[in-house]
Each structure stands twice: as structure tokens, then as C-alpha cells.
VMD Tcl script that draws the C-alpha trace (Angstrom):
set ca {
  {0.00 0.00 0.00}
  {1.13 3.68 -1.20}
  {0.60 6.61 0.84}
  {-0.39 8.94 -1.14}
  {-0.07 13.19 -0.07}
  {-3.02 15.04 0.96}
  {-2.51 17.28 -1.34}
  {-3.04 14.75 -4.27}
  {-5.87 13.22 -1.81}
  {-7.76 16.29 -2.15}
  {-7.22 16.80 -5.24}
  {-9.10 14.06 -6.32}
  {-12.24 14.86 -3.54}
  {-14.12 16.65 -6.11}
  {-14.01 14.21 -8.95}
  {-14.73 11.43 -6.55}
  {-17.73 13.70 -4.53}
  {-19.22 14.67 -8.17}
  {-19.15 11.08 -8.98}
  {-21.60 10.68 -6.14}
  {-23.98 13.47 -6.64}
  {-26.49 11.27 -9.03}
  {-29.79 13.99 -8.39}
  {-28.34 14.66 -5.03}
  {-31.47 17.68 -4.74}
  {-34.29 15.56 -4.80}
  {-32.73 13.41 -2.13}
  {-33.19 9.90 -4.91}
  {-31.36 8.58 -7.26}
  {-32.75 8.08 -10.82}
  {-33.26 4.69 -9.73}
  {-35.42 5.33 -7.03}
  {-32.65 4.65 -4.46}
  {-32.74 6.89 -1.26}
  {-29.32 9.39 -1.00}
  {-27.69 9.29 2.08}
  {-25.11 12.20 2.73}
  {-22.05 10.96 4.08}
  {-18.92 12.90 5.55}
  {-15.70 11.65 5.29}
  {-12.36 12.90 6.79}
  {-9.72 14.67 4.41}
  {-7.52 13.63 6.67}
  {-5.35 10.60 4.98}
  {-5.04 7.60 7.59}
  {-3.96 4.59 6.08}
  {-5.04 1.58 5.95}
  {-8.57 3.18 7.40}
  {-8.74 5.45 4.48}
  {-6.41 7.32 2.08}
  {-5.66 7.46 -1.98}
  {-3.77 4.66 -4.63}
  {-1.82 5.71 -7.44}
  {-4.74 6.94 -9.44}
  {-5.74 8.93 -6.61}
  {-8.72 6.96 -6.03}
  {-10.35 6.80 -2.25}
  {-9.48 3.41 -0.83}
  {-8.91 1.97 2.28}
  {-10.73 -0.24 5.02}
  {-13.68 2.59 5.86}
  {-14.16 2.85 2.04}
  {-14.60 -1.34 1.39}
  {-16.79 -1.28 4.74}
  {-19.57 1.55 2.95}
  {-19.51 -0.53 0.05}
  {-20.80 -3.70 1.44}
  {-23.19 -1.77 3.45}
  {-24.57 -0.80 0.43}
  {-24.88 -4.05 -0.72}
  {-26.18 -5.25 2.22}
  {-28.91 -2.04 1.88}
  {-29.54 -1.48 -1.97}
  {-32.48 0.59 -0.90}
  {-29.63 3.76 -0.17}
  {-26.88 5.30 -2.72}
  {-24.08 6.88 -0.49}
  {-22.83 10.25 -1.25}
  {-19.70 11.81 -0.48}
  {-18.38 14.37 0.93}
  {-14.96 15.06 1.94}
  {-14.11 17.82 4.84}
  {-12.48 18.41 8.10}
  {-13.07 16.24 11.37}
  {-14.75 18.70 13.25}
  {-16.34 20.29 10.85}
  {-17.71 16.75 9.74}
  {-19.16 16.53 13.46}
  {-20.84 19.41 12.73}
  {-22.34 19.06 9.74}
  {-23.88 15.77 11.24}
  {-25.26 17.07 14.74}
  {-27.20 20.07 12.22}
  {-28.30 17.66 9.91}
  {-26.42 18.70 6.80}
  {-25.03 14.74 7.16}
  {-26.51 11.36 7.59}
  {-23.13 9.68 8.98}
  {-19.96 10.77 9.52}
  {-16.88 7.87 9.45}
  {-13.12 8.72 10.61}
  {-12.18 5.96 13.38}
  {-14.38 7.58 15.78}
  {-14.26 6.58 19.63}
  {-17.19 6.67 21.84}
  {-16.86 9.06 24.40}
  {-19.82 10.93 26.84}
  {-19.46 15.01 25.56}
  {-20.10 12.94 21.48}
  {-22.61 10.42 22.97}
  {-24.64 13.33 24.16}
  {-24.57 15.08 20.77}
  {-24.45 11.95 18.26}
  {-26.54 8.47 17.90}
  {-23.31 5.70 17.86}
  {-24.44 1.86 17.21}
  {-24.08 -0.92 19.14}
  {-21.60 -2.25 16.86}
  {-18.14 -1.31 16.24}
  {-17.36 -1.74 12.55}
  {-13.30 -2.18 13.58}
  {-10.44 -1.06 15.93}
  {-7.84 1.24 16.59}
  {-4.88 -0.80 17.65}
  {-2.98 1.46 20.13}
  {0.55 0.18 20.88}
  {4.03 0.25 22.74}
  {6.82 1.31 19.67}
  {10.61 0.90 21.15}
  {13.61 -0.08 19.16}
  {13.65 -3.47 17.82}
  {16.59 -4.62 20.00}
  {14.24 -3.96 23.25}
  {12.88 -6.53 24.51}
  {11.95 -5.68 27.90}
  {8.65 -3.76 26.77}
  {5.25 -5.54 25.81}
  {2.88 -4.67 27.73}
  {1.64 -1.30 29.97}
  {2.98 -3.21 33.22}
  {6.82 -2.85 31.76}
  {6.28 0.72 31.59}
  {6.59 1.57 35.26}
  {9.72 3.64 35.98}
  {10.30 3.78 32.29}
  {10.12 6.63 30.03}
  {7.10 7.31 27.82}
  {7.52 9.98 25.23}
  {5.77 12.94 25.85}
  {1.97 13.16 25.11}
  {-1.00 15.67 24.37}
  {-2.58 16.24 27.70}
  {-6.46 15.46 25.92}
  {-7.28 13.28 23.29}
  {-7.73 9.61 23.28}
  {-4.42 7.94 23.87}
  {-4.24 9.78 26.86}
  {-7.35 8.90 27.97}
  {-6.34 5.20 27.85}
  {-2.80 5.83 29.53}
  {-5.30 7.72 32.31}
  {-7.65 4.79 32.95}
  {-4.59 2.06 33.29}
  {-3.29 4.66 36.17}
  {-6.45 4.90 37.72}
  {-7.41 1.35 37.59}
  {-3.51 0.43 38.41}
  {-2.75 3.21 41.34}
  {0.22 0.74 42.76}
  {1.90 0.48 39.09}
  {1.60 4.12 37.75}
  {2.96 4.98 34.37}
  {4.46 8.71 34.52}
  {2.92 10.66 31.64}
  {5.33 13.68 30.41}
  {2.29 16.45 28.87}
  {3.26 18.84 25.87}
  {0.72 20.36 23.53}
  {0.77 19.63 20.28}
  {3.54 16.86 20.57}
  {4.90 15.46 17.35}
  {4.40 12.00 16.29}
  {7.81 12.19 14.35}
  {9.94 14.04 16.94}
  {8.71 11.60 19.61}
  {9.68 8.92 17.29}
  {12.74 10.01 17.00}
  {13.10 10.77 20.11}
  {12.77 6.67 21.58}
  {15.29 5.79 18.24}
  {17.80 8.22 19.87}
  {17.27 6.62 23.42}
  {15.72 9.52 25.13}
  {12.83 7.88 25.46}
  {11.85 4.19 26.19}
  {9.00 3.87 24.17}
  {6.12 5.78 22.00}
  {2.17 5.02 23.00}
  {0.49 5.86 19.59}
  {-1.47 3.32 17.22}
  {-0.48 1.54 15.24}
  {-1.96 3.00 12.15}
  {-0.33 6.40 12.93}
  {3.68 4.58 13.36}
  {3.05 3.00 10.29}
  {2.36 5.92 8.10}
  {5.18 8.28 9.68}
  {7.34 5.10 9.69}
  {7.24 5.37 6.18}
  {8.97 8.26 5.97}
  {11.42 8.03 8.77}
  {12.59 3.92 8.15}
  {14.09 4.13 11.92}
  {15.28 1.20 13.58}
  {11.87 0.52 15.70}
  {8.96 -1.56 16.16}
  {6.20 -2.66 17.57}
  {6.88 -3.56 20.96}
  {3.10 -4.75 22.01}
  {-0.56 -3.87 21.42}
  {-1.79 -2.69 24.37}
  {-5.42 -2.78 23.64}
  {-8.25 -2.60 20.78}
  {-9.99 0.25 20.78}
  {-13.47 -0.06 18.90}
  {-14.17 2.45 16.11}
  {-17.22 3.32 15.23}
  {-20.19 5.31 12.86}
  {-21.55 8.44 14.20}
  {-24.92 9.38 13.25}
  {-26.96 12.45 13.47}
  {-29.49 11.90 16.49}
  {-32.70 11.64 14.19}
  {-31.47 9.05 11.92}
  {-32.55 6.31 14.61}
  {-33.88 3.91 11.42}
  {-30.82 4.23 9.30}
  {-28.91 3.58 12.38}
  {-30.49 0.93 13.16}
  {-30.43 -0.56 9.66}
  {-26.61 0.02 9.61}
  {-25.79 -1.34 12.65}
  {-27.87 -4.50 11.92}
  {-25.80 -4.99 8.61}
  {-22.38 -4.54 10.45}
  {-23.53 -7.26 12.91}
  {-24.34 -9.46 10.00}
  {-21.16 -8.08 8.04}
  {-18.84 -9.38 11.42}
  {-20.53 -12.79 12.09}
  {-20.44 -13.91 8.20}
  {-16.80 -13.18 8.31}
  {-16.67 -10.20 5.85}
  {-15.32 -7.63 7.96}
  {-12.68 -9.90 9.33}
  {-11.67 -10.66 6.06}
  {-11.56 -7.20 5.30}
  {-9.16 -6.63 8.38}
  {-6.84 -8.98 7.34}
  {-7.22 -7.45 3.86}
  {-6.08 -3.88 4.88}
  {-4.10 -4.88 8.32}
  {-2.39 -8.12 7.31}
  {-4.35 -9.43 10.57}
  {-7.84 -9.81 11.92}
  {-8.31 -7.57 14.26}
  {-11.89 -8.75 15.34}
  {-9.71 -11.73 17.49}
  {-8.34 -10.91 20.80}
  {-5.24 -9.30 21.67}
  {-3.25 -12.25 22.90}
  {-3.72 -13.47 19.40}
  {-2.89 -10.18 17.89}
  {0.58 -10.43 19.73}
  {1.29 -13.81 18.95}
  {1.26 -12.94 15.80}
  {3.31 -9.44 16.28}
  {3.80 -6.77 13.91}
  {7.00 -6.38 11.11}
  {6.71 -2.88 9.59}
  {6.63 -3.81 5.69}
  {8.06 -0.51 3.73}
}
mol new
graphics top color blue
foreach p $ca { graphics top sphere $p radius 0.5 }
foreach p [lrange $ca 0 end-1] q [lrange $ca 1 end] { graphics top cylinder $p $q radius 0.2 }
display resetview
């Protein structure tokens, strides 16, 4: 898999969003089929969702739509490609049906959005150290190491906040900087000023890329399920969804689709997910 820029990402948007836009006004297609408006991030996050060589949207999120559709020929997606936030806020005023971008649940966007009942993947959030380490798998061989520095909001640190409290005789010391850099902190464990990085996996992979250092990853420290966010009034399409995503995990499509774009099902548990252990393919 290519990464592709986001500047070549977005340049494609509009061909791909036109492409969509079959008698978008009249909210049906000429077939008859019901439009639903659907906001996707232009922020490119491989294998979840970014561009191939012809600059064509592909990725994990993008296979996952189109079996939905199949599963519900009754709706045409349409496309729409725009900033995270701004995607939240086009769903919560009704401007969207759905929003996807690896979305946790969390209580301020449970308030505001309608999430299913079923994840339709996971984040894997891991332990990156240099590959001669082998003292760090898990959280537990983190105490009286050195983590790189992190945002103090924001997922990740969320997790790293719950093992402390729900560990308060094996605390993990958690260095805060705004705005830290993924590269820099990278960096910054290759160079030994740091023991390890806590950042998923999807994330190391793409700046690993670039960088080629000598790391890896050390241990997946847990699966973090990703979801669809709907706007609150779209309880039937919702419901619809979620019932197809059910069907979509249990008939084996989605895991197939994980090992597809992850090179491992990530629907099994995490002691299989570290037997079988990561190798950064460039």
C-alpha cells in the first residue's frame, strides 16, 4: 500500500464527490434509491482510508460503505470530503446522515451523536521501542520507564489515564506537551531519550514510512473499537446500519476485510494479535 499526499488526496475529492452526486437535490437517485449524505475525513489515515496511485479513495472505511450498500440497496451513499470537526458538525445540524473517521465513543459525542451498538473495527494502540528492546510488551513494563511525551487530551491519553487509575500501585508517569509530534517523539525513543512511544499503530506506520528508523512494535496494548456516528434523528438508518455490520462481522466479511487492509484480523483478541506481532513492511 502507497501513501499517497493530501494534497493529491484532495485533489481528487471533487471528482470522486461529483461522482456521487447522481440527483443529489431531490434526495433519490434516478433509480429510485434513497441518497444518504455521508462525511468523510480529508484527513489521509492509512489503511482506514487514504488514496492509490490513481488517486482513487481506498482503504478499510471505504470497502466497509460498500458492502453496506450491498447489504442495503435501498440507499446510494454520497460523499463528501471535509475536516473532522467540521464533519461533526455538519452531522449534529443535519447537513449529514453519517460521519466515518475511526471515531471513539466518548460521553461530551454520545450526548450530541446516535453511535451503534456495533463497532465496525479497531484502533490498535501500541508500545513502539527499538527493535533490540525486549523488555517492553505490555503497559505493566512501563513503570519507571520513560514514555515519550503526550498531548494532555485526546484519546491515547485517555487510555494511559484509565490504566493509572485502575492500576494506582503500578503508575505509568505521563510527560504532557501540547501539540507533541508523532515524528519528533519517534525520533526521540530511536535516539534513546525515550523508552518507548504510545500511539497506534496506524499512525507509526504511516510516519514510519517516511522516517525507516530502527523501531517496532513492541506490544498492542489494547483494541480500541471504532465506530459510525450518526446524526441523532437518523434512529432507522442507524439501526439498519448497525444491523448490517452485525451481520457483516458474524459472516466473516469484515474480518476478512481486516486482514485485507491490516495483514491481521483484528476482530480476534489481543493475545492473538501479539502472537502474531507486527513487522513494519516498507
Amino acid at each position: 500500500m502507497k501513501r499517497i499526499w493530501l494534497t493529491f488526496f484532495l485533489a481528487a475529492v471533487s471528482v470522486f464527490v461529483i461522482a456521487g452526486c447522481s440527483n443529489s437535490e431531490s434526495g433519490k437517485t434516478k433509480d429510485g434509491k434513497q441518497i444518504i449524505k455521508v462525511a468523510l475525513s480529508d484527513e489521509v489515515n492509512p489503511p482506514f482510508l487514504y488514496t492509490d496511485e490513481s488517486n482513487n479513495p481506498i482503504g478499510y472505511d471505504m470497502d466497509y460503505l460498500k458492502e453496506i450498500e450491498k447489504k442495503l440497496p435501498q440507499y446510494k451513499f454520497e460523499y463528501t470530503f471535509g475536516e473532522e470537526e467540521s464533519n461533526l458538525v455538519g452531522v449534529d445540524t443535519g447537513k449529514f446522515d453519517f460521519a466515518i473517521n475511526w471515531f471513539f465513543k466518548n460521553p461530551e459525542r454520545e450526548q450530541k451523536f446516535l453511535y451503534p451498538q456495533h463497532e465496525y473495527g479497531y484502533s490498535l494502540t501500541t508500545l513502539i521501542t527499538k527493535k533490540d528492546r525486549k523488555d517492553i510488551k505490555t503497559m505493566d513494563d512501563m513503570v519507571g520507564k520513560k514514555l515519550a511525551p503526550m498531548s494532555p487530551s485526546g484519546g491515547l491519553r485517555s487510555i494511559l489515564n484509565g490504566y493509572n487509575k485502575s492500576h494506582p500501585e503500578r503508575q505509568v508517569t505521563i510527560e504532557s506537551i501540547d501539540h507533541p509530534s508523532n515524528a519528533d517523539n519517534l525520533k526521540r525513543v530511536a535516539a534513546g531519550k525515550a523508552d518507548a512511544v504510545f500511539l497506534n499503530k496506524t499512525t507509526f506506520d504511516a510516519v514510519q514510512e517516511d522516517l525507516n528508523l530502527d523501531l517496532k512494535v513492541a506490544g498492542v496494548v489494547s483494541k480500541e473499537p471504532i465506530y459510525v456516528v450518526f446524526d441523532s434523528e437518523n434512529k432507522e438508518l442507524a439501526k439498519e446500519m448497525d444491523k448490517a455490520t452485525e451481520e457483516l462481522i458474524k459472516d466473516g466479511t469484515l474480518p476478512k476485510l481486516a486482514e485485507k487492509w491490516f495483514d491481521i484480523d483484528i476482530f480476534k483478541d489481543l493475545e492473538y494479535i501479539n502472537e502474531k506481532g507486527f513487522e513494519y513492511k516498507k
